[in-house]
C-alpha positions as CSV (number, residue, x, y, z in Angstrom):
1,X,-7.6,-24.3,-3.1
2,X,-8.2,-22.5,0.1
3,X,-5.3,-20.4,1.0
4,X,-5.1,-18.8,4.7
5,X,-3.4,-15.1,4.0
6,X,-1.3,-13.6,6.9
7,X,-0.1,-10.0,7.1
8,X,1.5,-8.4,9.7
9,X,4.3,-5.6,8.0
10,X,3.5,-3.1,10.0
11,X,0.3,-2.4,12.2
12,X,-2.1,-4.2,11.0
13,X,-2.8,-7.8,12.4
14,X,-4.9,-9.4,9.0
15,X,-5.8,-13.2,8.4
16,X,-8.0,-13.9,5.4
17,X,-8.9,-17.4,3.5
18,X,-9.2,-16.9,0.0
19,X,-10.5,-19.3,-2.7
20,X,-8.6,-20.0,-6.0
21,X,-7.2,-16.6,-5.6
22,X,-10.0,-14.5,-6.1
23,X,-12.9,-15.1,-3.2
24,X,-12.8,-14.4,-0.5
25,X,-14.3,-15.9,2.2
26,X,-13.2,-14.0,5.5
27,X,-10.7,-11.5,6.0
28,X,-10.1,-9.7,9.4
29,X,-8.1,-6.5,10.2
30,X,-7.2,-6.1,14.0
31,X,-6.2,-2.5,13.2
32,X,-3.4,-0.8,15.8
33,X,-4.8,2.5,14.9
34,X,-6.1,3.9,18.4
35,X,-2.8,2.4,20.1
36,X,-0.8,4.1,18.0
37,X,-2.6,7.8,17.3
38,X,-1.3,9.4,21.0
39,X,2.7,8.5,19.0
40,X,0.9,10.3,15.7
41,X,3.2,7.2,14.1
42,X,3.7,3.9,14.2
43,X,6.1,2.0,17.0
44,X,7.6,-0.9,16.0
45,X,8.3,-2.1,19.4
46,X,4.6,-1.4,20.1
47,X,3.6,-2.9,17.1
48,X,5.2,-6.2,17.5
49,X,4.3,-7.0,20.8
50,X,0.7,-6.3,20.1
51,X,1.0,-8.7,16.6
52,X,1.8,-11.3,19.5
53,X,-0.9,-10.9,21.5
54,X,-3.5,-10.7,19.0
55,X,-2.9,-13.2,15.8
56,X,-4.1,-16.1,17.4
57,X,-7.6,-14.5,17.9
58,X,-7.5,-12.7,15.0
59,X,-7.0,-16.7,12.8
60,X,-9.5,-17.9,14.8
61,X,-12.1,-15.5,13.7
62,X,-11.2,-15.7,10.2
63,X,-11.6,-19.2,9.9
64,X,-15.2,-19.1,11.7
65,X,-16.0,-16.1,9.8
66,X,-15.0,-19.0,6.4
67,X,-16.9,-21.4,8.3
68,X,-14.0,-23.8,8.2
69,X,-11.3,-25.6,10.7
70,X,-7.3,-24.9,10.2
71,X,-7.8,-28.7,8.5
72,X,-9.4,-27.6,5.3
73,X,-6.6,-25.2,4.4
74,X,-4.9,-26.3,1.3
75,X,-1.8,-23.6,2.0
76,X,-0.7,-20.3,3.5
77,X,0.7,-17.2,2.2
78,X,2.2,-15.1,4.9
79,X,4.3,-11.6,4.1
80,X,7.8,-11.8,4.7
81,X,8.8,-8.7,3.2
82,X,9.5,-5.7,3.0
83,X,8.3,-3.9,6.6
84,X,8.9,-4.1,9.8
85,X,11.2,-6.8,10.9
86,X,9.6,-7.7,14.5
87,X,6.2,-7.3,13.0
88,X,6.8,-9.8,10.2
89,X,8.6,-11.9,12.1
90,X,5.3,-12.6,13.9
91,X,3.2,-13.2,11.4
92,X,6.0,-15.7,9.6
93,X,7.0,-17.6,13.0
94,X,2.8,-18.1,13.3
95,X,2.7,-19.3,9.5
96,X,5.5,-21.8,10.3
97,X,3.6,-22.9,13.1
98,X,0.5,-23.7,11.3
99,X,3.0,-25.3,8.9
100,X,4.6,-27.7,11.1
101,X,0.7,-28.3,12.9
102,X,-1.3,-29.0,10.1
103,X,1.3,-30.9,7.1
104,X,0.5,-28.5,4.1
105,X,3.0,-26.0,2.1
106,X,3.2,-22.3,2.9
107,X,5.1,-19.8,0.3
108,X,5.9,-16.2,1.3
109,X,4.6,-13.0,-0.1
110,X,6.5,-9.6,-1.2
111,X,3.6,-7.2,0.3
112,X,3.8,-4.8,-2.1
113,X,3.2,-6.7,-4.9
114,X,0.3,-8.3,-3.7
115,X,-0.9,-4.5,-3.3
116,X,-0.9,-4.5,-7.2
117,X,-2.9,-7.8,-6.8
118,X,-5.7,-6.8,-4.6
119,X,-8.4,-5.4,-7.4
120,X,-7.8,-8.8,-8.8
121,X,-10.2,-9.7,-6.0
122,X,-13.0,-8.0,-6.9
123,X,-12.7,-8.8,-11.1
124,X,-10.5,-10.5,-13.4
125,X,-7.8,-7.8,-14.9
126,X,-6.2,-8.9,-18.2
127,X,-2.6,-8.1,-18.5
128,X,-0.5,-6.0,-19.2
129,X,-1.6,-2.8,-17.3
130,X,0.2,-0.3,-15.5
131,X,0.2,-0.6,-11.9
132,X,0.5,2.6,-9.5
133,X,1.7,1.6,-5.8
134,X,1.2,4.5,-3.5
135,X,1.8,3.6,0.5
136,X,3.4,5.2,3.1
137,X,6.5,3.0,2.7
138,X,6.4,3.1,-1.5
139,X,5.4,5.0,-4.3
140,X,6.1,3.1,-7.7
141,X,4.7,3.3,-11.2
142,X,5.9,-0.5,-12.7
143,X,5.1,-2.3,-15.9
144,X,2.8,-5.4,-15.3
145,X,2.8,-8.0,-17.4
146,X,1.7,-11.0,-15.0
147,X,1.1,-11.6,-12.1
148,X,4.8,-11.9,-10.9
149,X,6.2,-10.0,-13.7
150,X,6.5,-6.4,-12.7
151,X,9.0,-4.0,-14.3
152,X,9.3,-0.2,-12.2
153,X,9.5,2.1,-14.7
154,X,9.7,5.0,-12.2
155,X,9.7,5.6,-8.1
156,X,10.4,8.0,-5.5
157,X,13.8,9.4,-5.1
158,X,13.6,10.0,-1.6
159,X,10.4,10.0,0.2
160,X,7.1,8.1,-0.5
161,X,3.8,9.7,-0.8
162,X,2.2,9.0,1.9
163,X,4.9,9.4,4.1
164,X,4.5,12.7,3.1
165,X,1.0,12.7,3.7
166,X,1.5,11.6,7.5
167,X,4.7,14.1,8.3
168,X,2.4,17.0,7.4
169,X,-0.5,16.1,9.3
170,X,1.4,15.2,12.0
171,X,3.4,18.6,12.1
172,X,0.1,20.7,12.1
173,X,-1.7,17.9,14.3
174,X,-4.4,17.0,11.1
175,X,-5.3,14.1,13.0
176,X,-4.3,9.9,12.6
177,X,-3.9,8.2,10.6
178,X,-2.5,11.6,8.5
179,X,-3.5,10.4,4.8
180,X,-6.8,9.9,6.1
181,X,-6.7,13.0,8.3
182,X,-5.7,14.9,5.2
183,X,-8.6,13.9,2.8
184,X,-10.9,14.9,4.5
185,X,-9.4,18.1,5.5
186,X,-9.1,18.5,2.3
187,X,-12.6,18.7,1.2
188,X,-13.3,21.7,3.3
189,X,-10.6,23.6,2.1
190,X,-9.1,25.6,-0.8
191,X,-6.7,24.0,-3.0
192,X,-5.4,27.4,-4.7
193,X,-4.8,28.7,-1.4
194,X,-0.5,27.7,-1.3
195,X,1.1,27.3,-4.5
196,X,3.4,24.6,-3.2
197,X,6.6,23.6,-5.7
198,X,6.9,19.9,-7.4
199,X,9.9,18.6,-8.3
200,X,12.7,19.8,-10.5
201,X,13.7,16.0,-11.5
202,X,15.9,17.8,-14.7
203,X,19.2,15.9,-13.8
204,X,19.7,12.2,-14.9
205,X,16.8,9.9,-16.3
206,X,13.7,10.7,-14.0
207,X,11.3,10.6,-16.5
208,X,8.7,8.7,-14.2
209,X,10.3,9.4,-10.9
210,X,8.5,11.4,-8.4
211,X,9.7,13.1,-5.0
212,X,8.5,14.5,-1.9
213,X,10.9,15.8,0.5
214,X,11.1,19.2,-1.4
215,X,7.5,19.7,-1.1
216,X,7.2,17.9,2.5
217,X,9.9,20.9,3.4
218,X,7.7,23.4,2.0
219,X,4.6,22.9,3.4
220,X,6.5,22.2,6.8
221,X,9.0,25.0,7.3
222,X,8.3,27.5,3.7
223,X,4.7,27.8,3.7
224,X,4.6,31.8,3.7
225,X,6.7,32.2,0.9
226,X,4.0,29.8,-1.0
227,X,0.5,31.6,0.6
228,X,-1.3,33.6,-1.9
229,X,-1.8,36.4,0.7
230,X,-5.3,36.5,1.1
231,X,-6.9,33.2,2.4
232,X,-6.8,32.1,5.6
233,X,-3.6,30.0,7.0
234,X,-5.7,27.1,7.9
235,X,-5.7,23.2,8.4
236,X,-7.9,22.7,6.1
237,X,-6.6,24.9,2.9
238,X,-2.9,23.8,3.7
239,X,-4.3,20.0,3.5
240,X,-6.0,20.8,-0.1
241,X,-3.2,22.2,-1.6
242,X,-0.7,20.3,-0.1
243,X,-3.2,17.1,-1.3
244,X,-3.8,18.9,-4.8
245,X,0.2,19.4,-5.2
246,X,1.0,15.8,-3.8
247,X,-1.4,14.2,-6.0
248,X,-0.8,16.4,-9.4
249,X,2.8,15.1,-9.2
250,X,2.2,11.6,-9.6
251,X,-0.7,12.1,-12.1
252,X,1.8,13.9,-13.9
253,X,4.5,10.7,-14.4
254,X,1.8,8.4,-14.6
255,X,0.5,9.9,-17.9
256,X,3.7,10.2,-19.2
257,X,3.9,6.3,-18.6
258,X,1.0,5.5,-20.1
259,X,1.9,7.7,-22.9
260,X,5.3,6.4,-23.5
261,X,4.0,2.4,-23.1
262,X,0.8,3.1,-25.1
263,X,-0.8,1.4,-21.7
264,X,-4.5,1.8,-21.4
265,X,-5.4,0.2,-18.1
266,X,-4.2,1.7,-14.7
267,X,-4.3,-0.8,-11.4
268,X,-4.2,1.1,-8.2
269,X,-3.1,-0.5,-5.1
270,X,-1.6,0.9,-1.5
271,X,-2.9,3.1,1.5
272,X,-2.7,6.3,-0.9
273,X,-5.0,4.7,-3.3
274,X,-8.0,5.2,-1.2
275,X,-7.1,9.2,-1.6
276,X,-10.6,10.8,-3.1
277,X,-8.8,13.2,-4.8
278,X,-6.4,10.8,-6.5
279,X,-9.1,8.7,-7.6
280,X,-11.4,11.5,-8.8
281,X,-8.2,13.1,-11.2
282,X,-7.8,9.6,-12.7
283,X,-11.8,9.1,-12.9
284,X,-11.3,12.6,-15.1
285,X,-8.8,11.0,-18.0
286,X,-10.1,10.3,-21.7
287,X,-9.0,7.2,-22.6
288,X,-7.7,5.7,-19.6
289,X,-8.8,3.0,-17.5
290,X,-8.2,3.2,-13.7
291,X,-9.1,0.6,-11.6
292,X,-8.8,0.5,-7.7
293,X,-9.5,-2.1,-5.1
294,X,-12.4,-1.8,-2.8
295,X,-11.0,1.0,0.3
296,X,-11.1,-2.2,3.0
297,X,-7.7,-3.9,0.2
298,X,-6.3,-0.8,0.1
299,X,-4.4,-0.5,3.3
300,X,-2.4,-4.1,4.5
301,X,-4.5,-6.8,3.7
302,X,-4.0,-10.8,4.3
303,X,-6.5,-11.9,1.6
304,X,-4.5,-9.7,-0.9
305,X,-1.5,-11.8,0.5
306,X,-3.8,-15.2,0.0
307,X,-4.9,-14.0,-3.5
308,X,-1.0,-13.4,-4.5
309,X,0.0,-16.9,-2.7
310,X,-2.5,-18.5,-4.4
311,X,-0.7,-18.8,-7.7
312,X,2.6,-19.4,-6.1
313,X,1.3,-22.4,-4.4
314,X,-0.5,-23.5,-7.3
315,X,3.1,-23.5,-9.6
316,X,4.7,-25.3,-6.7
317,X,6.7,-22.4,-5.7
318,X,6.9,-23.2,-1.6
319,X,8.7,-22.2,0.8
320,X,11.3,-23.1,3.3
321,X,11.2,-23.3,7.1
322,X,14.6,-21.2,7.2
323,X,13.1,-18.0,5.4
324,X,13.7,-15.3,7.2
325,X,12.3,-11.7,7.2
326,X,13.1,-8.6,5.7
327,X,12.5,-4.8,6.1
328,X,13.7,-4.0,2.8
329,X,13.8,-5.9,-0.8
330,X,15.7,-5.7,-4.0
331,X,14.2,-4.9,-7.2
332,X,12.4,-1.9,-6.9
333,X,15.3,0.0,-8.6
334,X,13.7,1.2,-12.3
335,X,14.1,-2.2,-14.9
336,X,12.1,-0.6,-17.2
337,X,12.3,-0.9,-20.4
């Protein structure tokens, strides 16, 4: 089954075909990136408009890069959900076209689970594992038991990671996009240079929770009251310790998870899973197998979306012309256990 994959959530204009779920045979990421870095953010109005000029270019050169015509496709997955609603409008009004052009069944895609999907691209994972969403919209630590069976044991209370990551660097100008910006910082500098707080998560049942807006504030507007007096103030040791701190804390609940569940299999998926730092703590745990996709399915992806539709297709599970979009979903409150 050949499955054309469309995301558009947020900046990124990506069309992939995917076969059978797991190869892929083109995938192309118009990325926003340099229309976007004079804002040091995202704009949705921006982003939208330039969706709509671009998707129709960016499908065409994913189905010559498949070496294929729009009547091979068996199906299309297209994101729906969550992100931001004029961006995924475009991508879902283009999916219902192809739709209504070519006669075959589309289904729609929650983004962020297919984020937990995307190392299934590169090698079959058995189930269950635990799977570790860090974006700039999400940070989650979920039970997954198949592939549309995912239980959150644990998320942020307030802000996500890499949110975070891209308020800081754009405070102290780091650069765009600011997780990026930050990692490599990072490397120049010294980690022990701010002893930035984590969380105090003491009240109520936060056992895997993590949050950020404490430590965003302190490395924003506390950071003297966190230097240890003798190295320098700069860029690059406020990224590392920052990073260090940002990363340590979600290490921290998910080792507790995998703890608690017995889990010996990790599944890394989201912007933040390309972090060096995050992957080189993980790469440093006994007994504890951490995979991550490839850094090109880390950020927004459409073959991830194609992967994910895949097996919704394939159980019959198609969508309607009338679905609509949304910026936000239900069910990433904790269900677990």
């Amino acid at each position: 089954m050949n499955v054309l994959g469309i995301e558009t959530s947020c900046d990124d204009c990506s069309i992939a075909v995917v076969e059978d779920g797991r190869r892929i045979l083109s995938s192309i990421v118009a990325t926003q990136i340099d229309i976007h870095r004079p804002f040091m953010g995202v704009v949705p109005e921006i982003a939208s408009r330039t969706h709509t000029e671009w998707i129709h270019d960016t499908f065409s050169e994913s189905l010559r890069q498949a070496g294929m015509t729009a009547e091979k496709l068996d199906g299309i997955a297209v994101t729906s959900r969550p992100g931001l609603v004029g961006s995924l409008l475009v991508g879902l009004s283009f999916a219902k076209g192809l739709v209504l052009a070519l006669g075959i069944p589309y289904t729609t895609v929650n983004h962020v689970k297919a984020h937990l999907y995307a190392p299934q691209l590169e090698r079959e994972i058995p189930y269950p594992f635990l799977g570790l969403l860090v974006s700039g919209g999400h940070t989650m630590i979920c039970r997954v038991d198949g592939v549309d069976d995912i239980r959150v044991m644990g998320t942020t209370i307030d802000d996500a990671c890499g949110e975070a990551f891209d308020k800081v660097a754009k405070y102290y100008n780091m650069g765009y996009p600011g997780g990026v910006a930050i990692d490599r910082l990072a490397r120049k500098g010294n980690p022990q240079a701010f002893a930035f707080p984590g969380p105090n998560l003491h009240k109520g049942d936060h056992r895997y929770d993590v949050s950020y807006s404490g430590l965003k504030n302190a490395v924003i507007n506390q950071i003297d009251q966190f230097w240890d007096g003798v190295s320098e103030k700069s860029v690059e040791n406020i990224a590392a310790s920052f990073q260090k701190r940002a990363i340590d804390i979600l290490v921290k609940r998910l080792l507790r998870a995998a703890e608690d569940t017995g889990l010996e299999r990790v599944v890394a998926g989201g912007g933040v899973a390309a972090n060096s730092y995050l992957r080189s703590s993980l790469a440093d745990v006994k007994g504890l197998e951490v995979l991550f996709p490839p850094l090109d399915l880390c950020t927004d992806n459409g073959a991830m979306i194609a992967g994910l539709g895949y097996h919704y297709l394939k159980e019959g599970r198609f969508s309607s012309l009338s679905e609509a979009a949304s910026a936000r979903v239900e069910g990433f409150r904790k269900t677990y256990p």
